[in-house]
N, C-alpha and C positions, 0 to 999 in steps of 0.2 A: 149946602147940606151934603155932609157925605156919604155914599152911597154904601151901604153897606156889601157883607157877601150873601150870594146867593148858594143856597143849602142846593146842592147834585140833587133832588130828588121829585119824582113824580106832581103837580100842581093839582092841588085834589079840586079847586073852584072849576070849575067850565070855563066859563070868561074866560078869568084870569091866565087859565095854558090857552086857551084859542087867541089870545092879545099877545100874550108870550111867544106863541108860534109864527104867528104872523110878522111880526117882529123880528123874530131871532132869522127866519130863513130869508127876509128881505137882508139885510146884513152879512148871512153866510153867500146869497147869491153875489153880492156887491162884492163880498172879498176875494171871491171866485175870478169873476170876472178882472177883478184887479190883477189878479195875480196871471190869470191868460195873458193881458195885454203889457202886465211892467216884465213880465218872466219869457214874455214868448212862449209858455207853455201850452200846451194842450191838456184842456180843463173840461169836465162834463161831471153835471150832478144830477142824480135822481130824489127827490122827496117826495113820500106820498104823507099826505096828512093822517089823523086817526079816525078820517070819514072814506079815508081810500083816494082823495083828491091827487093829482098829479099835479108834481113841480118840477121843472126840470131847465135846465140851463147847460151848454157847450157851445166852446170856443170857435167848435169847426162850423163848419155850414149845417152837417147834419151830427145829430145822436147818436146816430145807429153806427156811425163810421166809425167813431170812438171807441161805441160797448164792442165792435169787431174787431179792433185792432188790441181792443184788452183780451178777448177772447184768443186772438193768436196767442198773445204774450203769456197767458196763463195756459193753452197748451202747450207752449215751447217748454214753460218751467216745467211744468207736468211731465210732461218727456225728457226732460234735463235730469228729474229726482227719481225719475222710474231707472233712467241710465245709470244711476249714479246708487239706487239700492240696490239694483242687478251686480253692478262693479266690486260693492263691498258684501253682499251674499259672496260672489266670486272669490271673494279674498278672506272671506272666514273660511270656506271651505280647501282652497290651498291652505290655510295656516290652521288647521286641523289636522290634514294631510301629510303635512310637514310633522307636527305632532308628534303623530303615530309613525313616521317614518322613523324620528330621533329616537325615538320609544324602544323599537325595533334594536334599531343601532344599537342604543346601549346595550339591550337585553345577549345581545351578540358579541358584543366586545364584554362583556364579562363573560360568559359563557368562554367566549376564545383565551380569554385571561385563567381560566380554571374555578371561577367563583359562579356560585348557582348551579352547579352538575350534578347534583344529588338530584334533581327533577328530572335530569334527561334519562333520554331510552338509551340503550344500546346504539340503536340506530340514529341519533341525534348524535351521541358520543363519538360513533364513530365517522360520521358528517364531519364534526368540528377536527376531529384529528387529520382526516384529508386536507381539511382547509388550511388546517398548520401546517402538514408537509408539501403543500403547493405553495405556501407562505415562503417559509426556509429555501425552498428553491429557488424561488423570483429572487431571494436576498443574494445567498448564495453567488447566480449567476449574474447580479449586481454588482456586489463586492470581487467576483473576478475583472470582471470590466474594468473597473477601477484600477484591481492592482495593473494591470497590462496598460490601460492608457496612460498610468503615472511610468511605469516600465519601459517607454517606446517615447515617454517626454526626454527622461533621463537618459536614455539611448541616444535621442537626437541632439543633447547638452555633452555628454561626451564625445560626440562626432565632430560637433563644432569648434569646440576644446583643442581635443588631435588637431584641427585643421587649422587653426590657429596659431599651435606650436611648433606646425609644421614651415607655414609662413615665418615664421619669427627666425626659425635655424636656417631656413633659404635665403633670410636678408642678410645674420650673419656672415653663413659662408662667403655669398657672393661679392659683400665687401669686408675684408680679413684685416685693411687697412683701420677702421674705424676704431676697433679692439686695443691696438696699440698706436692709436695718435697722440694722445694724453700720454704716456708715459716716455714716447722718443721728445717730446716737446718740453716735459721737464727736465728731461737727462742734458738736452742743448741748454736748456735755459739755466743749470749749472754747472755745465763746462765754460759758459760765458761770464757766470758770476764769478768765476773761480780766476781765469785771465784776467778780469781788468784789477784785483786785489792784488795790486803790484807795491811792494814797500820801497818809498821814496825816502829821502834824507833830503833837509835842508843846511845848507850851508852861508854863510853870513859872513865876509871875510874877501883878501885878496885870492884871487885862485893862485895851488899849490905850482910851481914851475914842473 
């Protein structure tokens, strides 16, 4: 006969949940126990019945060693999540902070760009103009840097240059032979060519007396 399913829900006979019960928690302690000894685990149950009766079962020697070492473990998380909502309150409040820093920012770079000045004072007006002529300065005395450090490269590229040209006319001089070795070498090489085009005759015959 096949066993049908049993409905999740409350057993309205007496008996029949106190048969039920007695039953079902011999079988949850057996699995229990199963699972300490095939798992190596550390296992502890508590069941009070619907009269208040205790049931209880653990792997270790005692109970109490159990529910204490769960009570660490659930204040360590406790303390893990208290860390950890501290940390992210910490980080909404920089990233709000930031926010209104950007906020700021913009409101200032437009301002400095000349958009939004119909709301300023005088005295805001003339804030932002100082900030542009301390602006223009810093550039200013940036863009000279510039020009002089590129001024003082190309100074040092023409020094080298000279110094270079200079070497090259020193080699010259020194040896004046080089200049004209190539050319006394092909003037021999056709005053040689020109000596041995000597025009010969042949003759075939008794020689003349």
């Amino acid at each position: 006969m096949v066993r049908g399913k049993v409905q999740m829900r409350r057993i309205e006979n007496t008996t029949s949940r106190q048969v039920t019960f007695s039953k079902r928690r011999t079988g949850l302690l057996k699995k229990a126990y199963e699972l300490s000894v095939l798992c190596d685990a550390e296992v502890a149950m508590i069941i009070f019945s619907q009269k208040g009766r205790l049931y209880e079962f653990s792997s270790n020697s005692e109970i109490r060693k159990t529910i204490d070492r769960y009570r660490r473990y659930t204040n360590d998380v406790d303390m893990y999540q208290a860390k950890m909502e501290q940390c992210i309150l910490h980080l909404k409040q920089e990233t709000m902070d930031m926010e209104r820093k950007i906020e700021l920012l913009e409101v200032s770079l437009r301002k400095l760009s000349g958009q939004c000045v119909e709301s300023c004072s005088i005295d805001e007006i003339q804030q932002i103009g100082n900030q542009l002529e301390r602006s223009l300065s810093s550039i200013r005395e940036r863009k000279a840097q510039l020009f002089n450090d590129q001024i003082q490269q190309l100074q040092a590229k023409e020094r080298f240059l000279k110094e270079e040209n200079a070497k090259l006319l020193a080699k010259r001089y020194a040896n004046p032979w080089q200049s004209t070795a190539h050319p006394r070498a092909a003037a021999i090489h056709s005053r040689s060519s020109r000596s041995t085009d000597v025009e010969t005759g042949l003759f075939i015959g008794l020689p003349e007396s």
